[in-house]
CHARMM-style PDB file with segment names, atoms N, HN, CA, C and O in Angstrom:
ATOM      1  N   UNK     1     165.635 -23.380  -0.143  1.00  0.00      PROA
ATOM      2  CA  UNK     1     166.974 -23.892   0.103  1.00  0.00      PROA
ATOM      3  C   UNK     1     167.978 -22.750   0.286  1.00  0.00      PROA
ATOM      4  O   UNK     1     167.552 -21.595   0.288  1.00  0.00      PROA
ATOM      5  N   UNK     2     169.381 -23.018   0.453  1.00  0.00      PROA
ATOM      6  HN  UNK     2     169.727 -23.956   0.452  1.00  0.00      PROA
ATOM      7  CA  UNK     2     170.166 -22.090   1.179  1.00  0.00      PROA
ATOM      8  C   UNK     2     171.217 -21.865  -0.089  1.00  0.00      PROA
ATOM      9  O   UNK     2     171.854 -22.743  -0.670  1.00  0.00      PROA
ATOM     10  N   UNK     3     171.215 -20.717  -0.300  1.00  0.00      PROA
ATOM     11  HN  UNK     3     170.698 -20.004   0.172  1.00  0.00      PROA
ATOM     12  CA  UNK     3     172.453 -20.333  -1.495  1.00  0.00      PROA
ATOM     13  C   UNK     3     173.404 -21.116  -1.362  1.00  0.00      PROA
ATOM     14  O   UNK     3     173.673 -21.715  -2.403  1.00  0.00      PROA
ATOM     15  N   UNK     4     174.502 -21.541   0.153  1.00  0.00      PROA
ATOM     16  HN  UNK     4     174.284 -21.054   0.999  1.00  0.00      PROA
ATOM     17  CA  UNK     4     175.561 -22.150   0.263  1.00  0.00      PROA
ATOM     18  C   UNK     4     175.050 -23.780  -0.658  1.00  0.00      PROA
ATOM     19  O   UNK     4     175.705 -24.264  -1.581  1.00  0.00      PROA
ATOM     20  N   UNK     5     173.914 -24.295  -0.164  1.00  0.00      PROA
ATOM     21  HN  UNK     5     173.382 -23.902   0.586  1.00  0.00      PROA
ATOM     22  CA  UNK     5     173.657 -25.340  -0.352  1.00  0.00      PROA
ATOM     23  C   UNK     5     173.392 -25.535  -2.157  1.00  0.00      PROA
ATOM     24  O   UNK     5     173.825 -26.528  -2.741  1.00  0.00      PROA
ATOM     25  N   UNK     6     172.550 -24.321  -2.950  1.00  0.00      PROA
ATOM     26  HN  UNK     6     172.198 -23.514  -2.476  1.00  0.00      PROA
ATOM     27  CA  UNK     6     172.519 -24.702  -3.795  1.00  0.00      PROA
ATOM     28  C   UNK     6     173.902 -24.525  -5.211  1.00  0.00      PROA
ATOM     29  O   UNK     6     174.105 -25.197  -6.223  1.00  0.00      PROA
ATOM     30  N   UNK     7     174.549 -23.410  -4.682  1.00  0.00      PROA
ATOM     31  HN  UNK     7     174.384 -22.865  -3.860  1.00  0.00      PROA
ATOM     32  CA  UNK     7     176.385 -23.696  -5.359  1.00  0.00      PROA
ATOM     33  C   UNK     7     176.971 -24.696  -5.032  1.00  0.00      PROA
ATOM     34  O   UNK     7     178.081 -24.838  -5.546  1.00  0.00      PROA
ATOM     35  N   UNK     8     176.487 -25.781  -4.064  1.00  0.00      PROA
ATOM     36  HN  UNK     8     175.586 -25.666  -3.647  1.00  0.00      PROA
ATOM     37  CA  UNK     8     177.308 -26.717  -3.826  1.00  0.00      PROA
ATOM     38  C   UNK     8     176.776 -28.167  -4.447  1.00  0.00      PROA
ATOM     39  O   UNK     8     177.515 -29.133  -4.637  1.00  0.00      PROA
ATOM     40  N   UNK     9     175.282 -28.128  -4.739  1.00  0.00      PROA
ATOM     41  HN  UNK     9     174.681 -27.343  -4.584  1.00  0.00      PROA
ATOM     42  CA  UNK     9     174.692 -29.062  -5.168  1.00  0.00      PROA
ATOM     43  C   UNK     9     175.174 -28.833  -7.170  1.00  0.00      PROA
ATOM     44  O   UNK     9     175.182 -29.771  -7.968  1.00  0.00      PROA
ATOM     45  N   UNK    10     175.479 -27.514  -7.483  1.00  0.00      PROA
ATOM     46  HN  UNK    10     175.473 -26.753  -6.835  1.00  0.00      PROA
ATOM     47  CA  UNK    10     174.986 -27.236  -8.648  1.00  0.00      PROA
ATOM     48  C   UNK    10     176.967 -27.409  -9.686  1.00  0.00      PROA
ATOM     49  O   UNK    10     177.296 -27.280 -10.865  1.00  0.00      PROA
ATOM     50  N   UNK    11     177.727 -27.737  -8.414  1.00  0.00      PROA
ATOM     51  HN  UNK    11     177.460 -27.841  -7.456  1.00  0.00      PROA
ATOM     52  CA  UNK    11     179.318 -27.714  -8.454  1.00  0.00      PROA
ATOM     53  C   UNK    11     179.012 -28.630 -10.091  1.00  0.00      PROA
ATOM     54  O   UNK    11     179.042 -28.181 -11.237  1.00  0.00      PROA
ATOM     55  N   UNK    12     178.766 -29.839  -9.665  1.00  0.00      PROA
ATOM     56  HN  UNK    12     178.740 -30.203  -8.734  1.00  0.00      PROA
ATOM     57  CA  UNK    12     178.342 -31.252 -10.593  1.00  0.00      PROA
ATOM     58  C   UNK    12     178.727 -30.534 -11.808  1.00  0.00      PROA
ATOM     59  O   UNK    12     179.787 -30.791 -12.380  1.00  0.00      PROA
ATOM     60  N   UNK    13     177.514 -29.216 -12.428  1.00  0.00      PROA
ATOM     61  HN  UNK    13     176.653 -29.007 -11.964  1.00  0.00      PROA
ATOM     62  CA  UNK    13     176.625 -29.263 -13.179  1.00  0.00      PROA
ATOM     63  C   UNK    13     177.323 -28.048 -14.144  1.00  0.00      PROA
ATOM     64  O   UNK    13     176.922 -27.571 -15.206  1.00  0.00      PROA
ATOM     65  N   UNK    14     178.473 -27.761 -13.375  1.00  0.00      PROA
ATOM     66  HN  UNK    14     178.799 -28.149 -12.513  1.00  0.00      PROA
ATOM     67  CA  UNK    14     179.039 -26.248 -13.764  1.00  0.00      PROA
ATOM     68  C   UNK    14     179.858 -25.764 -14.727  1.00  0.00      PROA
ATOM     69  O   UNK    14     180.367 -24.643 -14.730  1.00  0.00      PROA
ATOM     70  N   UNK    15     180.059 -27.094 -16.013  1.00  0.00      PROA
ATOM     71  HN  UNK    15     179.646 -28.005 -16.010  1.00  0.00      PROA
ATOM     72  CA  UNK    15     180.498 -26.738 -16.945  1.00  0.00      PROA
ATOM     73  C   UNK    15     179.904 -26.622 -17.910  1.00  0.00      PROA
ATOM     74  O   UNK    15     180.461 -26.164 -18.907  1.00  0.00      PROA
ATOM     75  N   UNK    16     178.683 -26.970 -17.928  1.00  0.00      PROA
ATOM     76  HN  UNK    16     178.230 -27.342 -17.118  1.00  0.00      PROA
ATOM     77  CA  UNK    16     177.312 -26.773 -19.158  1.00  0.00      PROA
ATOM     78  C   UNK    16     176.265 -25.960 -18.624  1.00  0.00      PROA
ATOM     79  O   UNK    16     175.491 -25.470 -19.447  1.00  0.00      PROA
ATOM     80  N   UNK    17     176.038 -25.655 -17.096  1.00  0.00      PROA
ATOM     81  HN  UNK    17     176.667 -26.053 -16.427  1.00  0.00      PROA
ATOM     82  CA  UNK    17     174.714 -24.692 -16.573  1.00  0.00      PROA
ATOM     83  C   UNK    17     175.791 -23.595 -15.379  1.00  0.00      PROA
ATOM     84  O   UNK    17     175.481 -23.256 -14.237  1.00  0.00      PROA
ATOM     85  N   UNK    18     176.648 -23.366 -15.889  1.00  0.00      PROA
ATOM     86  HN  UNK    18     176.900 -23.641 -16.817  1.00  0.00      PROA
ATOM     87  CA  UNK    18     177.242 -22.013 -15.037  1.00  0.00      PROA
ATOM     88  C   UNK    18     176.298 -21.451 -14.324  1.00  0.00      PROA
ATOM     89  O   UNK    18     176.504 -21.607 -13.120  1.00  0.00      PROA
ATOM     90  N   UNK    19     175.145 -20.736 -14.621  1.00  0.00      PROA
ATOM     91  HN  UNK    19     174.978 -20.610 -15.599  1.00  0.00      PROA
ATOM     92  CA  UNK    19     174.902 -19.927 -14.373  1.00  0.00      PROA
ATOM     93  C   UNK    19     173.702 -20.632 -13.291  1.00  0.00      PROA
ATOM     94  O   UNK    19     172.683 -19.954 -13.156  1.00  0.00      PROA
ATOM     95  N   UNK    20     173.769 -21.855 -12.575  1.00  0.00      PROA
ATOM     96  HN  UNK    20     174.596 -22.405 -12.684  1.00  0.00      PROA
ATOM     97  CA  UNK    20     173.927 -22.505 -11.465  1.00  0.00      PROA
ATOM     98  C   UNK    20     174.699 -22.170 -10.391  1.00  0.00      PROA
ATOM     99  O   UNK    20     174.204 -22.371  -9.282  1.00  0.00      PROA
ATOM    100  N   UNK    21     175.611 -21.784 -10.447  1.00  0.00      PROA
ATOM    101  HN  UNK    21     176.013 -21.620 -11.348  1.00  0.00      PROA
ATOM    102  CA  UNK    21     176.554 -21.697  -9.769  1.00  0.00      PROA
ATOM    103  C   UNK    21     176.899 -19.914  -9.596  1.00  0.00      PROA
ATOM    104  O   UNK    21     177.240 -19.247  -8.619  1.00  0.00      PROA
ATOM    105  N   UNK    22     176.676 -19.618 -10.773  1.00  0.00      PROA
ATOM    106  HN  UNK    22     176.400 -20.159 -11.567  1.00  0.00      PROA
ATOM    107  CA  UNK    22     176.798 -17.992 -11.073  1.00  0.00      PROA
ATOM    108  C   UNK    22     175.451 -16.589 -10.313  1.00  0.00      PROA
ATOM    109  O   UNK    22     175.689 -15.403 -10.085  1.00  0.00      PROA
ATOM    110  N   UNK    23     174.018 -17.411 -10.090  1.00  0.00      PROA
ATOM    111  HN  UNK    23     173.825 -18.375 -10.275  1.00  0.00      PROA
ATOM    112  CA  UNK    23     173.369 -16.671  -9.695  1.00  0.00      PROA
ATOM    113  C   UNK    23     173.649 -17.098  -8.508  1.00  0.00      PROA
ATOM    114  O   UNK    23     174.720 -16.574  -8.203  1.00  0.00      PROA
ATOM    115  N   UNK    24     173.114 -18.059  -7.288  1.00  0.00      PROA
ATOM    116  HN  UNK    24     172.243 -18.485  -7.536  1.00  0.00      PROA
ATOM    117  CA  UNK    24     173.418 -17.639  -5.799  1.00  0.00      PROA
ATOM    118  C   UNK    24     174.837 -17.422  -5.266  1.00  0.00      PROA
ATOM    119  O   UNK    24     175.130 -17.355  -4.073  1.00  0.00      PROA
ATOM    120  N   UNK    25     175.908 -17.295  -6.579  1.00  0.00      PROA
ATOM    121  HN  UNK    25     175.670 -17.349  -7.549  1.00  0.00      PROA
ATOM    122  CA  UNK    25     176.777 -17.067  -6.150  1.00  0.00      PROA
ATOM    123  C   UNK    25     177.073 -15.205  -5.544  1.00  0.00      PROA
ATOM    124  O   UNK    25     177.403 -14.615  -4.516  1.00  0.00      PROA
ATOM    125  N   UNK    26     176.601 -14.829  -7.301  1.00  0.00      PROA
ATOM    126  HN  UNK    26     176.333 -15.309  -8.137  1.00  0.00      PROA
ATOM    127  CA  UNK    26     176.537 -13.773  -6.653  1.00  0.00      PROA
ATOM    128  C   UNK    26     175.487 -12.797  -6.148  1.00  0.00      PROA
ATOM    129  O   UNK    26     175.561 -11.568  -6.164  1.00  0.00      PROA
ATOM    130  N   UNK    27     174.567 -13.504  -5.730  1.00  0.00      PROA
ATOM    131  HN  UNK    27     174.507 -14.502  -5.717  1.00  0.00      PROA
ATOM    132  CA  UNK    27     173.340 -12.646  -4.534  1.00  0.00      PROA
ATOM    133  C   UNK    27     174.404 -13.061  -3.178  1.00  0.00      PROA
ATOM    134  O   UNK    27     174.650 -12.153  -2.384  1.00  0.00      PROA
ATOM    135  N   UNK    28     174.866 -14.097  -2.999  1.00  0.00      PROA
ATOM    136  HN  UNK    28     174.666 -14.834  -3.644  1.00  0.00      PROA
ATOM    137  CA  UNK    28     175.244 -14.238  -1.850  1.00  0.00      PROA
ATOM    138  C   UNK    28     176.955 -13.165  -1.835  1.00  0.00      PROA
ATOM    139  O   UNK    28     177.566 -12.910  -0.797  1.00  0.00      PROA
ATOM    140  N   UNK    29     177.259 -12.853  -2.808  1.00  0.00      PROA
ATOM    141  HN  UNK    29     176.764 -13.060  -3.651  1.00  0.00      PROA
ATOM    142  CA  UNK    29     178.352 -11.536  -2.593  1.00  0.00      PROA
ATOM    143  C   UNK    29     177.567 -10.580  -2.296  1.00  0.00      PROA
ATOM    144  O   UNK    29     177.681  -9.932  -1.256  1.00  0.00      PROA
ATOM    145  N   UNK    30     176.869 -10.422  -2.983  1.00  0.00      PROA
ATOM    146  HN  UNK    30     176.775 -10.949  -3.828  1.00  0.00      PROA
ATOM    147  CA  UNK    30     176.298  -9.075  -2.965  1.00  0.00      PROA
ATOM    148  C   UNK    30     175.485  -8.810  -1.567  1.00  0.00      PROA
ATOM    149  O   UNK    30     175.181  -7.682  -1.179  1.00  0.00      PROA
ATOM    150  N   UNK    31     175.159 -10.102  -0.826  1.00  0.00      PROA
ATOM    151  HN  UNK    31     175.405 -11.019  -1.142  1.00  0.00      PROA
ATOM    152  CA  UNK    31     174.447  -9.854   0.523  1.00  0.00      PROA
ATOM    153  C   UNK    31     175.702  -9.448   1.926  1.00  0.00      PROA
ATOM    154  O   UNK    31     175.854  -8.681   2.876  1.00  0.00      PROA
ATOM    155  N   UNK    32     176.246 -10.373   1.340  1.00  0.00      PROA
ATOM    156  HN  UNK    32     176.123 -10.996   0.567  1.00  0.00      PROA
ATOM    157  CA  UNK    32     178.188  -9.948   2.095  1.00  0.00      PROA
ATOM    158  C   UNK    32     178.489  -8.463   2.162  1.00  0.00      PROA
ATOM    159  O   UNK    32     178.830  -7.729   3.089  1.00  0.00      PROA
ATOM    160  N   UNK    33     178.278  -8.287   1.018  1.00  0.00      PROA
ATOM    161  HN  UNK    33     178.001  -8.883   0.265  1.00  0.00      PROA
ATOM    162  CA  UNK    33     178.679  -6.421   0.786  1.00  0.00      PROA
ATOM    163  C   UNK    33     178.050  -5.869   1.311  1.00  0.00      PROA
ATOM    164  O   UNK    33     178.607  -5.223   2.198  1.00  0.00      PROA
ATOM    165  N   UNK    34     176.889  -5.733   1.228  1.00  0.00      PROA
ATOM    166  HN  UNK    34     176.436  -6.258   0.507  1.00  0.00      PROA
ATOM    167  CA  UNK    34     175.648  -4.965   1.828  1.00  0.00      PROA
ATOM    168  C   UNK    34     175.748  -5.076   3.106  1.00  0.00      PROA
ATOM    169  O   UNK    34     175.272  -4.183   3.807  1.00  0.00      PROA
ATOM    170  N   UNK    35     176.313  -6.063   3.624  1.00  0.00      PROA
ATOM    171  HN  UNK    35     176.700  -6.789   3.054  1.00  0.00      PROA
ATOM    172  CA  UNK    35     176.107  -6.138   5.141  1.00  0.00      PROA
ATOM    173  C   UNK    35     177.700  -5.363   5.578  1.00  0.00      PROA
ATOM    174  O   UNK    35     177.841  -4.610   6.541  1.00  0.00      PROA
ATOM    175  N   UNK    36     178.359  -5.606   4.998  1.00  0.00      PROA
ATOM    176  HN  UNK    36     178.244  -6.218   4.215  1.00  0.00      PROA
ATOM    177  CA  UNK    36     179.878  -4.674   5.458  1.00  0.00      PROA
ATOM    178  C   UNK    36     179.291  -3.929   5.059  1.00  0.00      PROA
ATOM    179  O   UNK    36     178.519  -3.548   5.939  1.00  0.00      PROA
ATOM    180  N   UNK    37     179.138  -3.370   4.102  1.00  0.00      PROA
ATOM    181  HN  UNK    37     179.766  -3.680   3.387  1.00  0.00      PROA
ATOM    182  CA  UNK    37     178.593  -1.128   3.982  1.00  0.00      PROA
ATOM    183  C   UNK    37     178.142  -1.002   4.742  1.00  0.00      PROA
ATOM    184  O   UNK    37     178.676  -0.220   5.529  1.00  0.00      PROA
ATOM    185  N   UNK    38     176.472  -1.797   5.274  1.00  0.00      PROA
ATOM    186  HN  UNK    38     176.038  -2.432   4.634  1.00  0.00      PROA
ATOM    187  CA  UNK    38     175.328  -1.424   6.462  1.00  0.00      PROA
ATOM    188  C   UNK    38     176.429  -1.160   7.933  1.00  0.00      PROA
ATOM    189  O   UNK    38     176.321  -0.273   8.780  1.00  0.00      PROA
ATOM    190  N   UNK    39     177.339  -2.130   7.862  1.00  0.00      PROA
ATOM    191  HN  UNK    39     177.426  -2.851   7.175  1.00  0.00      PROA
ATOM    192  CA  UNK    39     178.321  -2.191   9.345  1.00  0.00      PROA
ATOM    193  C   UNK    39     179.108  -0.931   9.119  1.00  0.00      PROA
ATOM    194  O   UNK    39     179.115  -0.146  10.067  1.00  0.00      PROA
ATOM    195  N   UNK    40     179.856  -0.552   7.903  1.00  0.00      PROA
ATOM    196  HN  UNK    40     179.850  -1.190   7.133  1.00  0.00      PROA
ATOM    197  CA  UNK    40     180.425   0.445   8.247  1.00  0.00      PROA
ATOM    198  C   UNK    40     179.760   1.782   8.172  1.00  0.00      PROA
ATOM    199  O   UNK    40     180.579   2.683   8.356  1.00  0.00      PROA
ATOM    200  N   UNK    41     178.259   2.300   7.911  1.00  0.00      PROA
ATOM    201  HN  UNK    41     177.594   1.568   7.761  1.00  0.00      PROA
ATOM    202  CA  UNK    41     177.537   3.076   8.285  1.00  0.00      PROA
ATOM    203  C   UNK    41     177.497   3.456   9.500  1.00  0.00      PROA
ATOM    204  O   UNK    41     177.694   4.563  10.003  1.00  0.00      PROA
ATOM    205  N   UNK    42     177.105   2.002  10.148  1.00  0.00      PROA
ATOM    206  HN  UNK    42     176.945   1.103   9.739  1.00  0.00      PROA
ATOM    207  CA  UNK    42     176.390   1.918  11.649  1.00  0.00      PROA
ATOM    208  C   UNK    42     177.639   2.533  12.326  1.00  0.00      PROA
ATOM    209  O   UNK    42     177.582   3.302  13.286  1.00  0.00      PROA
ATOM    210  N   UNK    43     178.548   2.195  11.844  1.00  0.00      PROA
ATOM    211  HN  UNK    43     178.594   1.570  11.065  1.00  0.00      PROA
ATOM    212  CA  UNK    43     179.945   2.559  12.909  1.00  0.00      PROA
ATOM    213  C   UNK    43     180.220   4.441  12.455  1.00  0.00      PROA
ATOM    214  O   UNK    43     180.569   5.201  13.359  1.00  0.00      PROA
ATOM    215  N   UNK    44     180.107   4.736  11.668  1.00  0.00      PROA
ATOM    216  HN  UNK    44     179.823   4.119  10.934  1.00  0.00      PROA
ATOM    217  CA  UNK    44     180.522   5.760  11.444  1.00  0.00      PROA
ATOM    218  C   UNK    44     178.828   6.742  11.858  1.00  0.00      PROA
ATOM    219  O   UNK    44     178.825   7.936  11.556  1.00  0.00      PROA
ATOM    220  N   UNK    45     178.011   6.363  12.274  1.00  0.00      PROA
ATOM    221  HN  UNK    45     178.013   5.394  12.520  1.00  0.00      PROA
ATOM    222  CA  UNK    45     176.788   7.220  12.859  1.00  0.00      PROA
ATOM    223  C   UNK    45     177.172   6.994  14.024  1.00  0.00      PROA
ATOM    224  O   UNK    45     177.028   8.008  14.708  1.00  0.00      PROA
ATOM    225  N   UNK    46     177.669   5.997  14.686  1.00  0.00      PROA
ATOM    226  HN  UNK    46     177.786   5.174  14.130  1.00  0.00      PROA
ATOM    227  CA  UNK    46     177.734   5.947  16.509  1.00  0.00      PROA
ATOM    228  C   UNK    46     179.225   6.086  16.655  1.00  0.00      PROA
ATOM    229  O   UNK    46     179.519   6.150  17.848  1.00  0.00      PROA
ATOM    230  N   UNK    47     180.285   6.156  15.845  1.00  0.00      PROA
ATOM    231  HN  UNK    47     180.046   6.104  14.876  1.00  0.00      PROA
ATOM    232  CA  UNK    47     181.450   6.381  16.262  1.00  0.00      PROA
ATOM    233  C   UNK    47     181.880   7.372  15.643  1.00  0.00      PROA
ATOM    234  O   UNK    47     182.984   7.001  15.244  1.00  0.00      PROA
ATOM    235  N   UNK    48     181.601   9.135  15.063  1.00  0.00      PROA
ATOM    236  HN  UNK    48     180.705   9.436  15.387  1.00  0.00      PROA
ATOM    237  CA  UNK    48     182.239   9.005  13.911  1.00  0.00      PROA
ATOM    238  C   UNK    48     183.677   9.793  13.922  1.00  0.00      PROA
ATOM    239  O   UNK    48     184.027  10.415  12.918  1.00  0.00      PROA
ATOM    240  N   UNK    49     184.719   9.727  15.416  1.00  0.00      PROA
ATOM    241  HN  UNK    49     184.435   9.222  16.231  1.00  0.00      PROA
ATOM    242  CA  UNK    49     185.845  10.522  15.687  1.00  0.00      PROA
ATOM    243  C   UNK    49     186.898   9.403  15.753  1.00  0.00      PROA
ATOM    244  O   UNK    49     188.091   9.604  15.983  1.00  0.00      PROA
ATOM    245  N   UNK    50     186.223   7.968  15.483  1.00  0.00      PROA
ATOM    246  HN  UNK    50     185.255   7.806  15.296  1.00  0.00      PROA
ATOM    247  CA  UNK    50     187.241   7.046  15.945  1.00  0.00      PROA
ATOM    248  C   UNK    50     187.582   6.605  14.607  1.00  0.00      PROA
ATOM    249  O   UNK    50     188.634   5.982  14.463  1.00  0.00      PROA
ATOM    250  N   UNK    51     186.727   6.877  13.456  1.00  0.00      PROA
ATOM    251  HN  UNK    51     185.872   7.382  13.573  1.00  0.00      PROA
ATOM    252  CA  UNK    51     187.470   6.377  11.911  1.00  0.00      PROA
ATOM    253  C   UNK    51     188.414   7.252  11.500  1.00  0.00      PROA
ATOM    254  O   UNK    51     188.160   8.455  11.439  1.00  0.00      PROA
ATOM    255  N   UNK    52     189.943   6.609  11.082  1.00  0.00      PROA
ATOM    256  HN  UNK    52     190.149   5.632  11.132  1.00  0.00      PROA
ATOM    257  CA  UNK    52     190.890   7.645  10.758  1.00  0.00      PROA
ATOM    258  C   UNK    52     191.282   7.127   9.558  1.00  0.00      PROA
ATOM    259  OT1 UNK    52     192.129   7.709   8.881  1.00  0.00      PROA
TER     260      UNK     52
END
């Protein structure tokens, strides 16, 4: 199943099993991040006179 899908199934459940809501919450930050750092790598190996 899909992180979005299971914080949204687990909303219900989130004042006695937090941590429903608390783990794909944050793998799915943490995949967000990773992918902006990976982007601003990529940009600064193929661009790196245009970051000021």
């Amino acid at each position: 199943p899909s992180w979005g899908l299971m914080i949204s199934e687990a909303k219900n459940f989130m004042f006695f099993s937090f941590w429903l809501i608390a783990i794909p919450g944050a793998a799915l930050a943490l995949l967000v991040l990773a992918i902006n750092m990976m982007g601003d790598g990529l940009r600064d190996v193929t661009a790196p006179d245009s970051r000021s």
